[in-house]
DSSP file (Angstrom, degrees, kcal/mol; ACC not computed):
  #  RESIDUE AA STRUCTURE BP1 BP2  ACC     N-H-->O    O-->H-N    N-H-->O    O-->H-N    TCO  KAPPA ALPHA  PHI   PSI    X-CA   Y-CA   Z-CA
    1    1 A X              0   0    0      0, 0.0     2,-0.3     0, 0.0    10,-0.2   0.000 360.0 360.0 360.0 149.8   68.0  145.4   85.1
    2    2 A X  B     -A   10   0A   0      8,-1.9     8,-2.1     1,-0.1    10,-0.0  -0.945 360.0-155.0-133.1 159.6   67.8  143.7   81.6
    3    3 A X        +     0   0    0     -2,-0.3     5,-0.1     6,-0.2     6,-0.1   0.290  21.8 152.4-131.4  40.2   66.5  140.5   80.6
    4    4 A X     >  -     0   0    0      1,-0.1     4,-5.1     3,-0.1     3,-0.3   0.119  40.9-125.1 -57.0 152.2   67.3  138.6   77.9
    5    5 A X  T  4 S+     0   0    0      1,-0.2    -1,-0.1     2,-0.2     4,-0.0   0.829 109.5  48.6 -11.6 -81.5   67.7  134.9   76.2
    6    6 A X  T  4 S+     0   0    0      1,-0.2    -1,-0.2     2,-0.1    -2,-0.0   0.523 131.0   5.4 -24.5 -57.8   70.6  135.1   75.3
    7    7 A X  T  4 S-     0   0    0     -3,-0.3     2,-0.5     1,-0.2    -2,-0.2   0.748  81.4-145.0-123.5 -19.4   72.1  136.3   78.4
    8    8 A X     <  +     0   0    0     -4,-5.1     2,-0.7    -5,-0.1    -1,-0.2  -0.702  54.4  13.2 128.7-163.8   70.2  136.5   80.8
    9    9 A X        -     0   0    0     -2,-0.5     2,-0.3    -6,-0.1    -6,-0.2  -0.980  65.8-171.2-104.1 140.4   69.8  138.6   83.7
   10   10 A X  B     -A    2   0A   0     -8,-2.1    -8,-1.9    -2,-0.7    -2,-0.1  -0.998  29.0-169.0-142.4 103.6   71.7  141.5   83.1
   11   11 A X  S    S+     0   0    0     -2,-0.3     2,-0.2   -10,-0.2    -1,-0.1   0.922  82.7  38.7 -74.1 -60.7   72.7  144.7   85.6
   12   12 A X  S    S-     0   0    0      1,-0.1     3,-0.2   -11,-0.1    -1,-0.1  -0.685  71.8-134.0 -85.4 122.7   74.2  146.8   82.7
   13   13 A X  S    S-     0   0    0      1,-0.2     2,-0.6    -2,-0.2    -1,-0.1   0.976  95.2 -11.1 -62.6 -54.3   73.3  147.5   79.2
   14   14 A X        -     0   0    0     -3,-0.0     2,-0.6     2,-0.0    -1,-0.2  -0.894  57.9-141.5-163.3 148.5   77.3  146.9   78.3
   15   15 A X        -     0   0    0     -2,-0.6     2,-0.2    -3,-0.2    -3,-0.0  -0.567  19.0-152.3 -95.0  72.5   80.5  146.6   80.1
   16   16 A X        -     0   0    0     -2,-0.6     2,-0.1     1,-0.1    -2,-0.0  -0.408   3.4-158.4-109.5 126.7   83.6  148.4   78.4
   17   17 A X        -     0   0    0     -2,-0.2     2,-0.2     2,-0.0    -1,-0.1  -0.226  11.5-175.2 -81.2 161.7   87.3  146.9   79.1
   18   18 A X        -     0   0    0     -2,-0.1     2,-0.4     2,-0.0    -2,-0.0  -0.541  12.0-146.4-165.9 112.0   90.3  149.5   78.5
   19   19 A X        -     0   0    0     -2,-0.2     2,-0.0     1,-0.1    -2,-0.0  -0.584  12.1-137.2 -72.8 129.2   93.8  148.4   78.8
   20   20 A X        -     0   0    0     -2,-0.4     2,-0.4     1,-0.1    -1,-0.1  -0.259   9.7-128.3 -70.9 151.8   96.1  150.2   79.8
   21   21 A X    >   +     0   0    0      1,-0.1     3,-3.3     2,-0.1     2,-2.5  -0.246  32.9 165.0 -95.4  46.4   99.9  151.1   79.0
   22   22 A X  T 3   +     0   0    0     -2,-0.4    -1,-0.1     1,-0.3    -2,-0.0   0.277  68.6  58.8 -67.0  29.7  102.0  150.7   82.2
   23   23 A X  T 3  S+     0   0    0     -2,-2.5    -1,-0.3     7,-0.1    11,-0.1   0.464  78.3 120.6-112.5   3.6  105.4  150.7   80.8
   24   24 A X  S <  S-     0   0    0     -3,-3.3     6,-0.2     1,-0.2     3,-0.2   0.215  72.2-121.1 -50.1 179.4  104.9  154.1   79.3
   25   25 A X  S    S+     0   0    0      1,-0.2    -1,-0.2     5,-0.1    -3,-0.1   0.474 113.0  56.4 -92.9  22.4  107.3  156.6   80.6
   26   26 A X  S    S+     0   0    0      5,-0.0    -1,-0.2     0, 0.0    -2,-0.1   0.493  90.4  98.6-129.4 -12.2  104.9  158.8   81.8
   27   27 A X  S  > S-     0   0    0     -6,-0.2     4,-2.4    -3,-0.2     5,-0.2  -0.326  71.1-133.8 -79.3 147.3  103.2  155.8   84.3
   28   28 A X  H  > S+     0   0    0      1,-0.2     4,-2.2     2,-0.2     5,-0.2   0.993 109.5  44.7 -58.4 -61.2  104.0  155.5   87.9
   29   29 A X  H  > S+     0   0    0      2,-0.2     4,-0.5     1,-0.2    -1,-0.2   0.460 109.5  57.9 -79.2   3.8  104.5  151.5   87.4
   30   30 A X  H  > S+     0   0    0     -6,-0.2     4,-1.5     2,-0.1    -2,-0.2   0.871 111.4  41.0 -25.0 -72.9  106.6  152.0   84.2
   31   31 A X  H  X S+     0   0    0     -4,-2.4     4,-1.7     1,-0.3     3,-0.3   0.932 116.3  46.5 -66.5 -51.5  108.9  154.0   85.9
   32   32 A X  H  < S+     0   0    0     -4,-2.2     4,-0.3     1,-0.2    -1,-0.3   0.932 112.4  48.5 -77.1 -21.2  109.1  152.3   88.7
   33   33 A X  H  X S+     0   0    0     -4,-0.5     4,-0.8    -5,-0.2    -1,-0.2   0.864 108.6  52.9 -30.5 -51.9  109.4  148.8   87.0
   34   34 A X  H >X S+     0   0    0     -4,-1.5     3,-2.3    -3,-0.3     4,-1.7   0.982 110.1  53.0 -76.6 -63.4  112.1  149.9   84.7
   35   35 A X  H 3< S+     0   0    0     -4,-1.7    -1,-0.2     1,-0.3    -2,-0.2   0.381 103.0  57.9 -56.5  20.3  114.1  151.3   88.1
   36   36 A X  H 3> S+     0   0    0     -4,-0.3     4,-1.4    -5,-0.3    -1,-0.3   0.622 111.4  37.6-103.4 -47.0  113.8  148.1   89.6
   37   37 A X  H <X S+     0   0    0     -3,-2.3     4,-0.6    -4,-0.8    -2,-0.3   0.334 111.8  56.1-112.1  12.0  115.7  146.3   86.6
   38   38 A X  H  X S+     0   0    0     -4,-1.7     4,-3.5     3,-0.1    -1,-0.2   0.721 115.3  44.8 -60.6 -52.2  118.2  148.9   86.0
   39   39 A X  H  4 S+     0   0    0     -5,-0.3     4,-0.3     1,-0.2    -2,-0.2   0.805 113.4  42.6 -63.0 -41.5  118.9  148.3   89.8
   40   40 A X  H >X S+     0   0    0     -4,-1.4     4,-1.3     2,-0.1     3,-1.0   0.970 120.3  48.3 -93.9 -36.4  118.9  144.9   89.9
   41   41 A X  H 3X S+     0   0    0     -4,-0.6     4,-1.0     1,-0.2    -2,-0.2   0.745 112.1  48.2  -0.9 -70.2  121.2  144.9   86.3
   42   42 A X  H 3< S+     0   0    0     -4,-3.5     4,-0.4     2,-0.2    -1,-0.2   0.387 110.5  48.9 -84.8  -6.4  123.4  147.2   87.4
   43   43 A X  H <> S+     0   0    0     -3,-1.0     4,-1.5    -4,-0.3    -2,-0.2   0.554 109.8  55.8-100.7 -11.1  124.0  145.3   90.7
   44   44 A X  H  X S+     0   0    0     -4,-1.3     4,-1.7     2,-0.2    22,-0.2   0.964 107.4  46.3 -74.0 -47.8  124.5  142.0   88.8
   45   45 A X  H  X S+     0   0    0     -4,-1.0     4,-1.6     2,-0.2    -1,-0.2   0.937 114.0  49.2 -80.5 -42.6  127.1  143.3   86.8
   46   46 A X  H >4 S+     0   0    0     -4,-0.4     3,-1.5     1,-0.2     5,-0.4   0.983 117.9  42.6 -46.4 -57.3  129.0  145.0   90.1
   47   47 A X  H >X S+     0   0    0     -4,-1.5     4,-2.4     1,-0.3     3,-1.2   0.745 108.2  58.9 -76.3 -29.0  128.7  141.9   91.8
   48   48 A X  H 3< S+     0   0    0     -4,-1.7     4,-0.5     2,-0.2    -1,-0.3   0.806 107.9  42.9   3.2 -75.9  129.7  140.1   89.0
   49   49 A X  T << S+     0   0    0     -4,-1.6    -2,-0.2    -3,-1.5    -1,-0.2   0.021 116.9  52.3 -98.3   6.5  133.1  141.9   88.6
   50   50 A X  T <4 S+     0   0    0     -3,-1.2    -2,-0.2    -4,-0.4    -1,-0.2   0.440 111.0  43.4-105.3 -25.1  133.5  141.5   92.4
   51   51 A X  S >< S+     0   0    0     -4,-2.4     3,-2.8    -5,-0.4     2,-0.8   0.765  92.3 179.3 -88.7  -3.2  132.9  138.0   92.6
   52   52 A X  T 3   -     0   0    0     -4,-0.5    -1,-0.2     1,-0.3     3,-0.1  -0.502  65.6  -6.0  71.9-114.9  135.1  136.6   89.3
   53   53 A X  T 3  S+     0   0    0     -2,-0.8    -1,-0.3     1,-0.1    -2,-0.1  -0.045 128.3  71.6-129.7   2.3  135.8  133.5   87.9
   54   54 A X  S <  S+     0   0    0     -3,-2.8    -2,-0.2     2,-0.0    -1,-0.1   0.901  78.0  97.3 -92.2 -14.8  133.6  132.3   91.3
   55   55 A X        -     0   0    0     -7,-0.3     2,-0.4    -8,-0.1    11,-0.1   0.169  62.2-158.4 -66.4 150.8  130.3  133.8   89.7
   56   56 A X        -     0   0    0      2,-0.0     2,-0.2     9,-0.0     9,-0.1  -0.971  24.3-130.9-145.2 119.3  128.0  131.0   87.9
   57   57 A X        +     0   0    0     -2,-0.4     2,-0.5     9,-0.1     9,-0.2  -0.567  29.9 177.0 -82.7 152.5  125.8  133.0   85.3
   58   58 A X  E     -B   65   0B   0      7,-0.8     7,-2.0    -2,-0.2     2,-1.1  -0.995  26.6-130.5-178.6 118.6  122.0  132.3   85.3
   59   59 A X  E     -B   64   0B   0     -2,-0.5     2,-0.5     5,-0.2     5,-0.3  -0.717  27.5-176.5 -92.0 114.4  119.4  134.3   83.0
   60   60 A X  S    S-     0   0    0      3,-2.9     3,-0.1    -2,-1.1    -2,-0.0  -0.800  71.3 -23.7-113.2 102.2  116.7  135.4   85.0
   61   61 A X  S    S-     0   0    0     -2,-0.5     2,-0.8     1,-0.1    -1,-0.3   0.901 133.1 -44.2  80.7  90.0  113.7  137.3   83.3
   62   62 A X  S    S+     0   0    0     -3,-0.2     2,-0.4     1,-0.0    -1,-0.1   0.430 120.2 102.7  20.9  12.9  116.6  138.3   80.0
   63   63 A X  S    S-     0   0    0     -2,-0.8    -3,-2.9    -3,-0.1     2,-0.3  -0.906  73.8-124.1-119.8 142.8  119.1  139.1   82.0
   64   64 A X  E     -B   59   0B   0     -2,-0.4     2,-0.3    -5,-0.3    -5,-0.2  -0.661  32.0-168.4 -58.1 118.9  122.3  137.5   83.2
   65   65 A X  E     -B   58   0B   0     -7,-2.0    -7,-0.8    -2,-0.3   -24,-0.1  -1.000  23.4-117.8-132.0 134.0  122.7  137.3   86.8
   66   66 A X              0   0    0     -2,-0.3    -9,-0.1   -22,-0.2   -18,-0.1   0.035 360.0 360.0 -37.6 129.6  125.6  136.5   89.4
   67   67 A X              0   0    0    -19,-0.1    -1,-0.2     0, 0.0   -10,-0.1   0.524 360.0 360.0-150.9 360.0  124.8  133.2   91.7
């Protein structure tokens, strides 16, 4: 325990944050993120080009999507 002015009572001398990179390719929740929006991409544009001139186009998260 510490005690200072300033701060207080205190558990820890200092507390150190460290962010992380999860879209790398090498992360588990990169990859799967990115196969998530290839998936849902690549089923907008099938469905798209099944549904025609009935399709109404709608950008969701930067992408164009069927509705």
């Amino acid at each position: 325990m510490n005690w200072t002015e300033s701060d207080g009572l205190s558990l820890v001398q200092s507390a150190e944050a460290r962010v992380g990179r999860p879209a790398t390719p090498m992360s588990v929740a990169g990859v799967a993120r990115r196969q998530t929006r290839r998936a849902v991409v690549g089923g907008a544009a099938v469905g798209a080009a099944a549904a025609g001139t009935a399709c109404v186009r709608v950008l969701v998260n930067g992408s164009y999507v069927c509705r």
